[in-house]
N, C-alpha and C positions, 0 to 999 in steps of 0.2 A: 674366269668370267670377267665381261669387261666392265666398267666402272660406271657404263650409263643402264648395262643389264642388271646391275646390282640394284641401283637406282629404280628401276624399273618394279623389279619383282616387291623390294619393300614399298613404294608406294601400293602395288598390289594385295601384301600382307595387309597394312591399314586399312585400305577398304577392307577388306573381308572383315576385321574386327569391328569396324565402326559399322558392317551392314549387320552382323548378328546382335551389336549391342542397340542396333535400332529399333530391329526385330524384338529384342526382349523388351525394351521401354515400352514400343507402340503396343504389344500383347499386353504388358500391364497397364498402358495404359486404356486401353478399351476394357478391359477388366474392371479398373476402377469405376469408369461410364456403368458398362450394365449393373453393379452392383449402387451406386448411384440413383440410377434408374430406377429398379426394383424396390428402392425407398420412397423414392417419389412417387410412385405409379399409385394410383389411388385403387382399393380394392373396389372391384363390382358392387353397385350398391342397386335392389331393385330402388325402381322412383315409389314417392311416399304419395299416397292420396292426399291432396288440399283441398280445402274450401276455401276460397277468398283469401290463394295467399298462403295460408296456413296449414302446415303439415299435417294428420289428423294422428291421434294417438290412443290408446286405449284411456277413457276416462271413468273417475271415480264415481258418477250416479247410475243406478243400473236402470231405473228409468226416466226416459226423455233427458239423457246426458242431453249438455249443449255442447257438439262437439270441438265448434271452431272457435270459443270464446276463451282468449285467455286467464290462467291461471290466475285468481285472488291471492294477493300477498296479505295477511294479518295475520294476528296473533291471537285473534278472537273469534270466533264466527260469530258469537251473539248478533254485536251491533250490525255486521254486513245483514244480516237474515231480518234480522226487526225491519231495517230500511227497507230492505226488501219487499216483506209484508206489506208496510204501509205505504209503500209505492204501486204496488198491487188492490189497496184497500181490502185487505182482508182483515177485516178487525178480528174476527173470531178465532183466526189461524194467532194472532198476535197476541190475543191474550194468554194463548194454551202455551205462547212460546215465552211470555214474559213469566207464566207461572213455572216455567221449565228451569230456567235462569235461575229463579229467587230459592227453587231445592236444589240447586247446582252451585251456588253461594252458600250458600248454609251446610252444603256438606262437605266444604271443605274444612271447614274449623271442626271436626265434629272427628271422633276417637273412631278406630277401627271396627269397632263393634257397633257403633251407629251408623256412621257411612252407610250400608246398603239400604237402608231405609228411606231417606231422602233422595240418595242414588237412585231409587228406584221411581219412586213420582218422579223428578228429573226426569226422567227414561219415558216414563208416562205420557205424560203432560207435550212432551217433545212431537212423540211419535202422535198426538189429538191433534198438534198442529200440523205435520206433516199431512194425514187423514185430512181432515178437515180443507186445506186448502185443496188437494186434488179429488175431493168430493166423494170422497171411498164413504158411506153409509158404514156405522160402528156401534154395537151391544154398550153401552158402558161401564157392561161388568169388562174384568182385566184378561178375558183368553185363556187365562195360565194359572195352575196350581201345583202345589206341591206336597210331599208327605216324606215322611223318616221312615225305612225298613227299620225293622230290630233287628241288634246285633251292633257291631263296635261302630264308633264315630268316625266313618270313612267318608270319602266325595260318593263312593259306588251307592249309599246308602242314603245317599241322599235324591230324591225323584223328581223330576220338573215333569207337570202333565200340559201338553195344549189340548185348546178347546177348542172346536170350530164356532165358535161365536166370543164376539170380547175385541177388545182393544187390538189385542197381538192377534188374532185372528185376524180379522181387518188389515193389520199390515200387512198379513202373511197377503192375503190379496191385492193388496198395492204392487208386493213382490213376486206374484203370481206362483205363491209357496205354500196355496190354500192346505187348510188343515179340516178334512172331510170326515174323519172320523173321532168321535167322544173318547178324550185321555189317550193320546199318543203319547207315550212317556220315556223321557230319556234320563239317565241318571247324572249328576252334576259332575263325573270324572269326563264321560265323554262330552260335554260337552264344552269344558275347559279344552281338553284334546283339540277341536276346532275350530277353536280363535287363533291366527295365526298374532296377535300381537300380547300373548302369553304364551305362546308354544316354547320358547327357551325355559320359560319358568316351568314351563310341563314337562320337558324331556331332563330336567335335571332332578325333577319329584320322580320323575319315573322312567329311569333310564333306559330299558328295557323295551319301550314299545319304540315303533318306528317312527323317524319324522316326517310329517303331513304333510309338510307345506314344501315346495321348492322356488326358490329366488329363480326372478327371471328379471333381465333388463331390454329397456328401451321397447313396449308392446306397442307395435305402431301397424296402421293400414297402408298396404302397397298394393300395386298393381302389375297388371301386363298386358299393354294399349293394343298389343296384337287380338289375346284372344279377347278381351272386354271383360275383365274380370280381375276381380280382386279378393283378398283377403287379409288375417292377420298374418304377424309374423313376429317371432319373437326370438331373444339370444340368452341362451344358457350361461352363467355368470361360467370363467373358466374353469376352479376349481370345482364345479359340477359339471363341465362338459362332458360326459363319458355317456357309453352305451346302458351302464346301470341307470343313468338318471333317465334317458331316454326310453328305458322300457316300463319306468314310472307314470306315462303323458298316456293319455287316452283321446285319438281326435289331432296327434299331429305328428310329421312325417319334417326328415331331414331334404332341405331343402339345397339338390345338386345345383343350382345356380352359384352359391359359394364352396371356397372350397374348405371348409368347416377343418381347418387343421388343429388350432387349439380352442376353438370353440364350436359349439352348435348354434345353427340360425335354423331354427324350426318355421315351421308354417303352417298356419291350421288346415287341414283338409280340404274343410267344406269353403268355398267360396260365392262370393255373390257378382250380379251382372252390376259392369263400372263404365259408365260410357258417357264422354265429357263430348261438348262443341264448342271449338275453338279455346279450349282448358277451362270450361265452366262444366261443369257435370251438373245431367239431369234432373230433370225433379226425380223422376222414375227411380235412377241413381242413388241419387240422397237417402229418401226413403227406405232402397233395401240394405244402405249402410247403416242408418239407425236400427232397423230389425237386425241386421246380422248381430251392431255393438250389443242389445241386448241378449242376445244370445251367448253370446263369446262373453259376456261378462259375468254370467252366470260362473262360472270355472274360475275366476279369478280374486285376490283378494286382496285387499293393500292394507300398511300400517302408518296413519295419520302421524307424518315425522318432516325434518327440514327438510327432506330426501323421498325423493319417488320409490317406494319399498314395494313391489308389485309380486306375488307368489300364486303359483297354480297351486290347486289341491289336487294334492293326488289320489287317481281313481285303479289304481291296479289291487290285483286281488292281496299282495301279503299286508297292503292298509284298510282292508275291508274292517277289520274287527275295530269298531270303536268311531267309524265315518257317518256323522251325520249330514245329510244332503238337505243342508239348510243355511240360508247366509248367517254371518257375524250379526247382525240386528236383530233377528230373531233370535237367538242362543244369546246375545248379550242381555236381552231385557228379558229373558224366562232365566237365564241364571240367576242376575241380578232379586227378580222377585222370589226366589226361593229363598236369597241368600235374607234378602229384606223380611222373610216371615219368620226367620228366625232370629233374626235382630228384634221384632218386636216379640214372636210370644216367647222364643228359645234361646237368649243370648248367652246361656250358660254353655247351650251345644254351640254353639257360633265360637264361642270365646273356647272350648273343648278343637274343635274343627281348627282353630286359628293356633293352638300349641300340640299339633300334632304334625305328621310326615308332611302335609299335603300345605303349613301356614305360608311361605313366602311364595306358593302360588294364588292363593288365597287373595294374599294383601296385594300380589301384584294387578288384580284381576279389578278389585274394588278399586285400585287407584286409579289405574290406566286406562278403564274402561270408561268413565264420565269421559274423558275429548273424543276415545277413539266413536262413541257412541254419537254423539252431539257432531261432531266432523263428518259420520256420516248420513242421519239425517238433515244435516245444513245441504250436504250435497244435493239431497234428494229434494228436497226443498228448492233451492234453485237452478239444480241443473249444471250447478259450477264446480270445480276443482278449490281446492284450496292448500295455502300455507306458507308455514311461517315465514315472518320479515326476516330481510337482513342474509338472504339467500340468493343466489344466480338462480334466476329461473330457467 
């Protein structure tokens, strides 16, 4: 071979090496791109319904939320609600709430065995102001009684009756929760069971039954501008994503617009008509989102904390046994007044009740329950959200 063929052929060999090793760069490099890519790429998100601007999201009053008003930052609701009052001129509403305040003061310096006592006017007094400003007509006997089965000193043996007339009757009407027939009676285990902001302290008293409540984040209204129609939608924290928790839900359906790989984004069912001009939405509109949020809000429950804590109750049949179908304000203040009548005539069974299987659900219930009670009639009260300083809203 002659000397310029040699030449020849190894310039040939080189190409061929420098085109496959081009070949492998540019493959990996496009490689790197699409997976690049696939980070960047923002998942499918439906659009959120606004009002003025503002996203709309599931809120904490169940009637006449104010949807588009932002979130109160304090540490108190007291002073926001008194101003409130008297920016209203409601004196009457203002005094029941400054008599709420002065048993909600007082029963913090006050031993475990008194607490539900004052705890309980607190509760009262709260709920006259609530009543009273939205014009709800009230008995001013209390709604609610109580009594002790014989036999040992258990929560089951202990009885809350409502009354359809009284105080908590009346709220029940506010809440459209009416109590139509004389001594509906639930015992104090179940209805510690449906507080979802002692349910940790329930299910460690009683490890056995199932838990109630399931964590959901971020409950917010969207839409779809094609059909005109909206509803909720919500996502399953991930360590409950699964098909067990989903067959938990009563009223909502996995939602094929995402592709739900390690979470569920659920979506209620029932939707309502959503139809905006030129991104203002209707009065028509407006309206049947406020009926829907009451609706959908009925199913939901949250725990007054620095953190949006928001839990469906669950309605399938293995948590039938023990499910009262009634909000957290109602069960707070008929527990509460059981707990309170045996503070005043029986505090030997109270003090019995509090060193026995069931006391650190007991104590947690008496403590925790004055904000989470008072947080939620503030809401009801104005309509607004709240909480604490010193947090990202």
């Amino acid at each position: 071979m002659s000397l310029d063929a040699k030449k020849l052929k190894r310039l040939a060999d080189n190409f061929k090496k420098h085109t496959v090793a081009y070949k492998v760069a540019m493959s990996n490099h496009k490689g790197r791109i699409r997976i690049l890519e696939q980070k960047n790429t923002k998942p499918k998100v439906r659009p959120n319904i606004t009002i003025k601007n503002k996203d709309i999201y599931l809120r904490r009053p169940k009637i006449n939320a104010s949807l588009s008003s932002k979130t109160v930052l304090t540490d108190s609701t007291w002073e926001y609600v008194e101003i409130f009052l008297k920016s209203h001129n409601k004196t009457d509403a203002l005094f029941f709430w400054k008599q709420a305040r002065n048993f909600y003061t007082a029963t913090k310096n006050l031993s475990i065995i008194s607490k539900p006592l004052t705890a309980y006017y607190c509760f009262l007094n709260a709920t006259k102001a609530l009543l009273t400003l939205k014009g709800i007509n009230y008995d001013t006997k209390h709604g609610v009684s109580g009594l002790r089965l014989n036999g040992q000193f258990v929560l089951q043996n202990e009885i809350v009756k409502l009354h359809p007339a009284g105080v908590v009757a009346a709220l029940g009407v506010y809440l459209k929760e009416q109590v139509t027939t004389a001594g509906i009676s639930y015992n104090l285990k179940d209805i510690l069971y449906n507080l979802p902001y002692v349910h940790r302290a329930y299910t460690l008293t009683y490890p056995t039954q199932a838990e109630l409540f399931i964590p959901v984040l971020t409950p917010r209204f969207v839409f779809d501008k094609s059909r005109k129609k909206g509803w909720l939608e919500i996502k399953i924290e991930p360590e409950h994503a699964n098909q067990k928790t989903f067959n938990k839900l009563v009223g909502y359906g996995i939602d094929p617009f995402y592709k739900n790989d390690d979470y569920f984004i659920l979506r209620r069912k029932k939707t309502f008509d959503w139809e905006t001009q030129r991104g203002v939405p209707t009065i028509d509109s407006l309206k049947k989102l406020d009926n829907y949020h009451s609706n959908v809000r009925k199913g939901f429950r949250y725990i007054y904390s620095p953190n949006d804590l928001w839990y469906i109750k669950r309605a399938d049949k293995r948590a039938q046994r023990g499910i009262i179908d009634r909000s957290c304000l109602i069960l707070t203040i008929a527990a509460m007044h059981r707990l309170s009548e045996l503070s005043r005539y029986e505090p030997q069974t109270l003090d019995k009740h509090l060193n026995k299987e069931a006391s650190w659900l007991l104590t947690e219930f008496i403590t925790k329950s004055m904000y989470q009670f008072i947080d939620q009639i503030s809401s009801e009260i104005t309509g607004d959200d709240f909480r604490l300083t010193g947090f990202r809203d």
